[in-house]
Chimera marker file (.cmm) of the C-alpha trace (Angstrom):
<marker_set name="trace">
<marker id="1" x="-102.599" y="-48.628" z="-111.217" r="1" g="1" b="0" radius="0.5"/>
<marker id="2" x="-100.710" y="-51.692" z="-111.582" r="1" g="1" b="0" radius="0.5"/>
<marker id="3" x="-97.912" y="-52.048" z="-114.553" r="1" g="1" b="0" radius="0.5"/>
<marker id="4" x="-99.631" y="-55.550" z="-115.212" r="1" g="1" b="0" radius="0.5"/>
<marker id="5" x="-103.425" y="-54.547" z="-116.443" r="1" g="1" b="0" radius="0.5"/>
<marker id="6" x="-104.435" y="-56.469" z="-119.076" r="1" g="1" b="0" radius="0.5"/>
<marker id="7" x="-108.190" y="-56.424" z="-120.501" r="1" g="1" b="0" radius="0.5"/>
<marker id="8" x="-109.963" y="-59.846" z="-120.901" r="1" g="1" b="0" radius="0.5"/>
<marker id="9" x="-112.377" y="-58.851" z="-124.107" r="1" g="1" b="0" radius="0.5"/>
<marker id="10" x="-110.070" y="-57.332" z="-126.030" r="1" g="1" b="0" radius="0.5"/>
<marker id="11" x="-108.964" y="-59.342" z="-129.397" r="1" g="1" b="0" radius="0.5"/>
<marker id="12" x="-105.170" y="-59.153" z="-128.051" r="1" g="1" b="0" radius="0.5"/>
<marker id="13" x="-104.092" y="-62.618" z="-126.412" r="1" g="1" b="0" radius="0.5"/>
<marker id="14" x="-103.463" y="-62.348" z="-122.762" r="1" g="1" b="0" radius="0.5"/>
<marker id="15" x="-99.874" y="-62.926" z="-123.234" r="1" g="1" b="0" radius="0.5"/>
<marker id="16" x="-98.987" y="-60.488" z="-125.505" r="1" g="1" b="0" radius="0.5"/>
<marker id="17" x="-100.556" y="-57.728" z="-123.170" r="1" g="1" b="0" radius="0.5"/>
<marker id="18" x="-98.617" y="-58.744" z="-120.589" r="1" g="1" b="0" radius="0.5"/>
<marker id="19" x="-95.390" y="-58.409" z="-122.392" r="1" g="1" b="0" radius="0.5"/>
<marker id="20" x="-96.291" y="-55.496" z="-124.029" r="1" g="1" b="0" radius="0.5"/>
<marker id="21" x="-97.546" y="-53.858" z="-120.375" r="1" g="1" b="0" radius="0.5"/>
<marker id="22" x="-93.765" y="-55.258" z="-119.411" r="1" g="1" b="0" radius="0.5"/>
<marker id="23" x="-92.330" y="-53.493" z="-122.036" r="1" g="1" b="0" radius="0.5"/>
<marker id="24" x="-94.136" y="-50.098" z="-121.321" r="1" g="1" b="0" radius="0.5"/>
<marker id="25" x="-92.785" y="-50.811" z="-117.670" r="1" g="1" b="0" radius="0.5"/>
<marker id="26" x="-89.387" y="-50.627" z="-118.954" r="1" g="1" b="0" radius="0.5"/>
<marker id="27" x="-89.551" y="-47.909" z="-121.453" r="1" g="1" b="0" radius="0.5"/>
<marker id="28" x="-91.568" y="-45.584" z="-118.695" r="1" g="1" b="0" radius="0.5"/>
<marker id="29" x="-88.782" y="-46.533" z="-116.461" r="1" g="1" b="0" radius="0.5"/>
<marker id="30" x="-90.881" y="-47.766" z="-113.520" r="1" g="1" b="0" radius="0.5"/>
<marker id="31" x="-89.085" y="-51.521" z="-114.235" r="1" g="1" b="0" radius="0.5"/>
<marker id="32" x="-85.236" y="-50.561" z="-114.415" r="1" g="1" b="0" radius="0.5"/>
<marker id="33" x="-82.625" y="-52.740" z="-115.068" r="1" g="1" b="0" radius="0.5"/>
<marker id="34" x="-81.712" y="-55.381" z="-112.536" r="1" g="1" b="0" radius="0.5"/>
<marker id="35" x="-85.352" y="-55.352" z="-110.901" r="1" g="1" b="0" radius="0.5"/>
<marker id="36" x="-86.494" y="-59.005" z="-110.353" r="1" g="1" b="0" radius="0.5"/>
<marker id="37" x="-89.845" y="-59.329" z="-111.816" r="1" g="1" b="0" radius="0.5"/>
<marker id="38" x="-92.011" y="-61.746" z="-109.743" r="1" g="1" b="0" radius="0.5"/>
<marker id="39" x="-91.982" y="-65.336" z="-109.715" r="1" g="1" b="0" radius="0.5"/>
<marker id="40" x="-94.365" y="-66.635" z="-112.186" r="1" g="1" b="0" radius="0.5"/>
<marker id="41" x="-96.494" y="-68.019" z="-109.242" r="1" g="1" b="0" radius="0.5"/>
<marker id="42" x="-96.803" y="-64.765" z="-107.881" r="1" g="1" b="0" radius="0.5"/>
<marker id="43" x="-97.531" y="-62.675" z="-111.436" r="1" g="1" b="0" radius="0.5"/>
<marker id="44" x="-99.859" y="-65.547" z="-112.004" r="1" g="1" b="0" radius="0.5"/>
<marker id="45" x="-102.069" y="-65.075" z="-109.727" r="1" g="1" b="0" radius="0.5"/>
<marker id="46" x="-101.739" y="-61.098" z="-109.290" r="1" g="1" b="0" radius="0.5"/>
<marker id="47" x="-103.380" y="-60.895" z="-113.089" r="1" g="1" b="0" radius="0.5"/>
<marker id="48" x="-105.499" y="-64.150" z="-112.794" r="1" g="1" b="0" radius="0.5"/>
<marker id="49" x="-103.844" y="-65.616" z="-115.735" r="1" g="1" b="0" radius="0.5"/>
<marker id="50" x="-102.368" y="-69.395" z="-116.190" r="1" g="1" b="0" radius="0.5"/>
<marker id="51" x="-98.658" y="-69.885" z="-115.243" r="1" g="1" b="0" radius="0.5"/>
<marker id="52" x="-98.304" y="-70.872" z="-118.987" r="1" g="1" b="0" radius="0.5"/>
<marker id="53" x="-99.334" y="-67.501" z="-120.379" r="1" g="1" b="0" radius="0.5"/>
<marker id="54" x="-96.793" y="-65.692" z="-117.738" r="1" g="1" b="0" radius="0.5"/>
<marker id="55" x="-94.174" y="-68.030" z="-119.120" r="1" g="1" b="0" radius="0.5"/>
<marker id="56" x="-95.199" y="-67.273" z="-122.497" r="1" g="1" b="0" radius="0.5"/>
<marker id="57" x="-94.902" y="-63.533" z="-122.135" r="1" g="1" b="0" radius="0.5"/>
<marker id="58" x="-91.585" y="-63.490" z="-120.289" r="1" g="1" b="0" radius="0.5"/>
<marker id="59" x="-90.231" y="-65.709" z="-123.378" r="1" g="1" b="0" radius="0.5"/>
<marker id="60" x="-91.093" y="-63.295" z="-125.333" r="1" g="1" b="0" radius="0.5"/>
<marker id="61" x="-89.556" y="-60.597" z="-123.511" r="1" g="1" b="0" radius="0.5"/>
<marker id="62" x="-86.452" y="-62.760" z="-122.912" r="1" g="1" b="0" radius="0.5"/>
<marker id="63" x="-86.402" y="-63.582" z="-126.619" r="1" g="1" b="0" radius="0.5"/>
<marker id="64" x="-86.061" y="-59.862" z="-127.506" r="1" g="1" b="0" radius="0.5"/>
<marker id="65" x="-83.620" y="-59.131" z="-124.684" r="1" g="1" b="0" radius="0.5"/>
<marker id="66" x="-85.552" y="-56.950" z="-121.959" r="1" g="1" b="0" radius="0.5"/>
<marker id="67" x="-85.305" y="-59.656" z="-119.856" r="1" g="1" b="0" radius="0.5"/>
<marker id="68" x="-82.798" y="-62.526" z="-118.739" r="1" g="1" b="0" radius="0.5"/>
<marker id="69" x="-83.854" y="-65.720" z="-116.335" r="1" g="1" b="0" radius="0.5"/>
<marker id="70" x="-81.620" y="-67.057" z="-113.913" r="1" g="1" b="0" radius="0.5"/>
<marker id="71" x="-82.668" y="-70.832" z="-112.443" r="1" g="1" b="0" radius="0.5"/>
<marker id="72" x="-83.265" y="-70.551" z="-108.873" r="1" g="1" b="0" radius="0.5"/>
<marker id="73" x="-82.705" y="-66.612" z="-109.145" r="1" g="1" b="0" radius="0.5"/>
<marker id="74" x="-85.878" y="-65.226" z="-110.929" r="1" g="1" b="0" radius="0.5"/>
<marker id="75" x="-86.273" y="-63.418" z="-113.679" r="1" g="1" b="0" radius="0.5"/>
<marker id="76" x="-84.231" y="-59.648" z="-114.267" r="1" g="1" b="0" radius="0.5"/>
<marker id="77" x="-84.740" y="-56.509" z="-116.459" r="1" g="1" b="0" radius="0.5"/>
<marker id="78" x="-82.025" y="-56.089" z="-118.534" r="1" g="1" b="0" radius="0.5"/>
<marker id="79" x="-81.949" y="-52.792" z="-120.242" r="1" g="1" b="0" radius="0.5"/>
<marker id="80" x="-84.109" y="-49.947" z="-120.407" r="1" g="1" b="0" radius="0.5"/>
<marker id="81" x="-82.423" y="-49.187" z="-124.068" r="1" g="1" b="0" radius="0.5"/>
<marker id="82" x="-83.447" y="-52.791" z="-125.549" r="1" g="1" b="0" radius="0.5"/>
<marker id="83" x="-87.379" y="-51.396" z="-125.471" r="1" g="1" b="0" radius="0.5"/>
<marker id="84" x="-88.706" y="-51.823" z="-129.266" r="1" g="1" b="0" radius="0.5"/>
<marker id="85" x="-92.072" y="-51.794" z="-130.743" r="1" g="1" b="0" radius="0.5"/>
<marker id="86" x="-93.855" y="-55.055" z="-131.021" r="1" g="1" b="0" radius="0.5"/>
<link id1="1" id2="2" r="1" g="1" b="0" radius="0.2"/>
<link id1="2" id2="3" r="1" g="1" b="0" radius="0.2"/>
<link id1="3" id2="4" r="1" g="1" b="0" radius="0.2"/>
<link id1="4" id2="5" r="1" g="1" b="0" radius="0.2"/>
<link id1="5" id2="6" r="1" g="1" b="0" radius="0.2"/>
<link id1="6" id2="7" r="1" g="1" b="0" radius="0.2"/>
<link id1="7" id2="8" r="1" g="1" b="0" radius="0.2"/>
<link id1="8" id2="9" r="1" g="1" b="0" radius="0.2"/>
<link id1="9" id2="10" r="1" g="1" b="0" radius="0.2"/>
<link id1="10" id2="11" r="1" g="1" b="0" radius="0.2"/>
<link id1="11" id2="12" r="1" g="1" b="0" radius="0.2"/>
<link id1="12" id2="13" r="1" g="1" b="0" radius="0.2"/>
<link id1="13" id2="14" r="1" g="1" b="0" radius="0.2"/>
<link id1="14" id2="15" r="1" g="1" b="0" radius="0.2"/>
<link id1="15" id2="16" r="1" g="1" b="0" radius="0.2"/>
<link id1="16" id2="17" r="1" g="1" b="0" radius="0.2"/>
<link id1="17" id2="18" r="1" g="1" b="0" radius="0.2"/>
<link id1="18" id2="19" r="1" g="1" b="0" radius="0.2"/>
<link id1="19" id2="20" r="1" g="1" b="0" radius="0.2"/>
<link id1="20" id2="21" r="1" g="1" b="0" radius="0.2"/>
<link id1="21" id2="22" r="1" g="1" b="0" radius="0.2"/>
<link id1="22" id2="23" r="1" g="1" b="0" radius="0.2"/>
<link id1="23" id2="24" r="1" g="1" b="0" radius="0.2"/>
<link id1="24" id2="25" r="1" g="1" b="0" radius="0.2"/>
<link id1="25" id2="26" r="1" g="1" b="0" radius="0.2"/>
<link id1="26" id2="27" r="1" g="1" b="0" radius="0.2"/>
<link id1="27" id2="28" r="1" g="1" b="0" radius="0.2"/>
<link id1="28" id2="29" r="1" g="1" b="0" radius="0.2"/>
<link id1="29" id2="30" r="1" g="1" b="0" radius="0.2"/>
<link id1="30" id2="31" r="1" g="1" b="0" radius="0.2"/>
<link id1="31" id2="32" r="1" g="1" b="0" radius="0.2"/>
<link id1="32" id2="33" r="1" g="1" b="0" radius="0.2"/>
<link id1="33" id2="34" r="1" g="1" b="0" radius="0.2"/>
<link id1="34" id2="35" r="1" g="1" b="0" radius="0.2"/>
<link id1="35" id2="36" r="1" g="1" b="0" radius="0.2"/>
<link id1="36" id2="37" r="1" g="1" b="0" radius="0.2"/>
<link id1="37" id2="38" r="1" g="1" b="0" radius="0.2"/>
<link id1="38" id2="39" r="1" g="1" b="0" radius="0.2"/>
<link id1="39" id2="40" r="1" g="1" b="0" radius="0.2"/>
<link id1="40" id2="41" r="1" g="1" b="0" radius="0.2"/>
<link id1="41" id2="42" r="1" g="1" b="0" radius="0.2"/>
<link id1="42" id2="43" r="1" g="1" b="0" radius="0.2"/>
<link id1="43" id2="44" r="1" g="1" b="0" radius="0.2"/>
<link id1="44" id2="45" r="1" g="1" b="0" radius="0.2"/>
<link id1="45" id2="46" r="1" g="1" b="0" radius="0.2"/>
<link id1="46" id2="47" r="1" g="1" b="0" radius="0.2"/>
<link id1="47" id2="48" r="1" g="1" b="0" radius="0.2"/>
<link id1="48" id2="49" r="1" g="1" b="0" radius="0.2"/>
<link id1="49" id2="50" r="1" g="1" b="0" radius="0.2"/>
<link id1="50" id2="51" r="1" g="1" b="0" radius="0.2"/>
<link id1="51" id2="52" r="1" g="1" b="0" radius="0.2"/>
<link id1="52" id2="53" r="1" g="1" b="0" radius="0.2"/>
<link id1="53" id2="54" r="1" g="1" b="0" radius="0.2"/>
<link id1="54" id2="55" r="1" g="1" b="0" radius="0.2"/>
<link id1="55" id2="56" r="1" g="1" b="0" radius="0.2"/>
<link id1="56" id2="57" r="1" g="1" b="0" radius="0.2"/>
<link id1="57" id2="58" r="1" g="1" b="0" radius="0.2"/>
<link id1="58" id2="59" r="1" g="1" b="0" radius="0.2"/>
<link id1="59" id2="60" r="1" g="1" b="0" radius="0.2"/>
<link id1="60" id2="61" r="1" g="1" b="0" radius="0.2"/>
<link id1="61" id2="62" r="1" g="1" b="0" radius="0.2"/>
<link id1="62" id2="63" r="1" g="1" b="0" radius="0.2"/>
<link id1="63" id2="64" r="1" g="1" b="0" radius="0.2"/>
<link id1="64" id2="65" r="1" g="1" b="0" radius="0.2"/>
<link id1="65" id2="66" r="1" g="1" b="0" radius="0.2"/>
<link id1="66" id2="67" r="1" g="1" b="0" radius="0.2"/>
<link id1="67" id2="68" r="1" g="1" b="0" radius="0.2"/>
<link id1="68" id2="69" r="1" g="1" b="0" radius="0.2"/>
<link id1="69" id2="70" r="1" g="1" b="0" radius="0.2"/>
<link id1="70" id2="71" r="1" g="1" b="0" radius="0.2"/>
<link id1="71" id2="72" r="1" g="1" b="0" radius="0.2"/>
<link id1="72" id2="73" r="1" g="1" b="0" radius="0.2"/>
<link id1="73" id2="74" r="1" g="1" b="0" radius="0.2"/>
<link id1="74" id2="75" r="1" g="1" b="0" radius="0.2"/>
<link id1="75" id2="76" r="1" g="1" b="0" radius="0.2"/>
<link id1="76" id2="77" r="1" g="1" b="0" radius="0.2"/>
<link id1="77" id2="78" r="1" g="1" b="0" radius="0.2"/>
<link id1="78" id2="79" r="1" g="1" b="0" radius="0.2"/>
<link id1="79" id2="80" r="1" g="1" b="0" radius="0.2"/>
<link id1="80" id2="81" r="1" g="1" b="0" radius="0.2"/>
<link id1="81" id2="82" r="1" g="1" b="0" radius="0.2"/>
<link id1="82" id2="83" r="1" g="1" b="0" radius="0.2"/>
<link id1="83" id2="84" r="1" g="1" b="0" radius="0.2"/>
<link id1="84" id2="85" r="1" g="1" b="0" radius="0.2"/>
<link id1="85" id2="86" r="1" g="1" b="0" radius="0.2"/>
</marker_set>
């Protein structure tokens, strides 16, 4: 099963199910620190979302430190100890 499974008729927005399936990711260890997450192109269209709602989601995660973003790089875990409960 894929870390990013999200269900379209629940009440949760798209976005926050993606972070929060990011999140598990990390805290499950199956995302460690220093993986690359994919490029929001890529996660995009793997979970038939918008490009906007990835970006929203990896704010999020970037915002609470699981995550940094490098230009030109992609987008990193950054600690498997920084998991909280959103």
């Amino acid at each position: 099963m894929s870390i990013y499974a999200i269900d379209r008729e629940a009440d949760t927005p798209l976005y926050i199910q993606i972070r929060d399936c990011i999140t598990a990711a990390i805290g499950s260890g199956k995302l460690n620190p220093g993986d690359r997450l994919p490029s929001v192109t890529a996660l995009a269209k793997k979970i038939g979302v918008t490009q906007a709602t990835i970006r929203r989601a990896l704010q999020d995660l970037s915002q609470a430190g699981h995550t940094s973003c490098h230009v030109g790089r992609g987008t990193f875990i950054q600690d498997a100890n920084a998991v909280d409960d959103k």
